[in-house]
KEKE-3310 file (N, C-alpha, C; in steps of 0.2 Angstrom, whole numbers, plus 5000, padded with zeros to 4 digits):
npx = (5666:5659:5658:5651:5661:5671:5680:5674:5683:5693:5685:5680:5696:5698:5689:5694:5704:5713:5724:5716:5718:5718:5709:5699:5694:5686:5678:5669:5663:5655:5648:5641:5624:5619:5617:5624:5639:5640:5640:5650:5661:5663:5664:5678:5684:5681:5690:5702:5703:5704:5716:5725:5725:5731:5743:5743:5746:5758:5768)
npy = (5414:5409:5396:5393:5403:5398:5396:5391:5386:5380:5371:5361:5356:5349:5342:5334:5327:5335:5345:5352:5367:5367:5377:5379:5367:5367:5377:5373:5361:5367:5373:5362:5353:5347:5332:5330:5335:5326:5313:5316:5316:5304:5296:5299:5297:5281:5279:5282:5275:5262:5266:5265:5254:5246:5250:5245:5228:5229:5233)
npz = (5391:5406:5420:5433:5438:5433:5417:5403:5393:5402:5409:5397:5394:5403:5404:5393:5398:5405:5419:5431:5442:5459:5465:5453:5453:5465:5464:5453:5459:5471:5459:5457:5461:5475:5475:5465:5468:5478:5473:5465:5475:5481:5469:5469:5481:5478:5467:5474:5485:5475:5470:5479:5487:5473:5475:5487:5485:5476:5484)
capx = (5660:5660:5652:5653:5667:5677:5680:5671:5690:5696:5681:5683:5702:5697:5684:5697:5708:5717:5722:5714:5720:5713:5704:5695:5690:5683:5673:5666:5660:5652:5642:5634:5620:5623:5617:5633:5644:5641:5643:5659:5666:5662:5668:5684:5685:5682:5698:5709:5705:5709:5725:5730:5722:5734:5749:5748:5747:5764:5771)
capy = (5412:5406:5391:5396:5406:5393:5396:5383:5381:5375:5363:5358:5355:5345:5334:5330:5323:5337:5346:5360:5370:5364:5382:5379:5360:5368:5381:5368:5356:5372:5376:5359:5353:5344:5326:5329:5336:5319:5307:5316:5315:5294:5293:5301:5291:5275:5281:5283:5267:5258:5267:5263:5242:5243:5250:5237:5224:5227:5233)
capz = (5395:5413:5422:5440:5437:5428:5411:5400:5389:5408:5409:5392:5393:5409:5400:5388:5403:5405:5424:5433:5447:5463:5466:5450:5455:5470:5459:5451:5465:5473:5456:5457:5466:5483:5474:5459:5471:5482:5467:5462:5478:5479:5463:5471:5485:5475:5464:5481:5488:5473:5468:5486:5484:5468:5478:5494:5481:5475:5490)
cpx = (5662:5653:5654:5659:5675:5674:5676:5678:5692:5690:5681:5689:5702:5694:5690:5704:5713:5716:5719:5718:5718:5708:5699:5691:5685:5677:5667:5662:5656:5645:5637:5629:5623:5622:5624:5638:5645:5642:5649:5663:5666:5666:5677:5688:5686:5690:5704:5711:5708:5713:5729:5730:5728:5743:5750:5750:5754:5769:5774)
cpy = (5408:5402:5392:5397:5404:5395:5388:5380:5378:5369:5358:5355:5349:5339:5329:5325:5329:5341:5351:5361:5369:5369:5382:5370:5363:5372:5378:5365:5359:5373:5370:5357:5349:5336:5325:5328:5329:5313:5311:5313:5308:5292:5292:5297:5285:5276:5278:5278:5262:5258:5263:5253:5240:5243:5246:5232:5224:5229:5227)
cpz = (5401:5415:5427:5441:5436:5422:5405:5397:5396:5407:5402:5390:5400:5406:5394:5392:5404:5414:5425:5440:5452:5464:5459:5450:5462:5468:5457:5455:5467:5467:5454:5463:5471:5480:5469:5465:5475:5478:5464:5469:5480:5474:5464:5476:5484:5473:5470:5482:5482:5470:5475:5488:5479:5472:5483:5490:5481:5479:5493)
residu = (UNK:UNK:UNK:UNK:UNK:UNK:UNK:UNK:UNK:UNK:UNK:UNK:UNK:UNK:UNK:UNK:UNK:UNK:UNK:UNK:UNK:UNK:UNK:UNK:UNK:UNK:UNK:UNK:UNK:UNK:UNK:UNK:UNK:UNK:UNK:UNK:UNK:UNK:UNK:UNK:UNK:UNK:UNK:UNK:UNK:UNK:UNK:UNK:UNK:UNK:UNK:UNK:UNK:UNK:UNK:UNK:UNK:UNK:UNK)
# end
């Protein structure tokens, strides 16, 4: 079966921390609505900034 022509084993294997391919992370974002899509990509941003907060740090 397919969830916006990603496999559910991919989103499955994703949910359990596992990667996906960027063309199938784009899949995804696209098969949510515009309010998901914009809370994932915040959450993403968040991540960025505080991987890069943890790297100045010990720079």
């Amino acid at each position: 079966m397919e969830v916006g022509k990603v496999h559910t084993s991919q989103v499955s294997r994703f949910r359990q921390g596992g990667n996906l391919r960027i063309q199938s992370v784009e899949k995804i974002l696209v098969a949510l609505p515009p309010a998901a899509q914009v809370y994932l990509l915040k959450l993403l941003i968040m991540d960025i900034e505080s991987r890069q907060n943890h790297h100045d740090k010990d720079s």
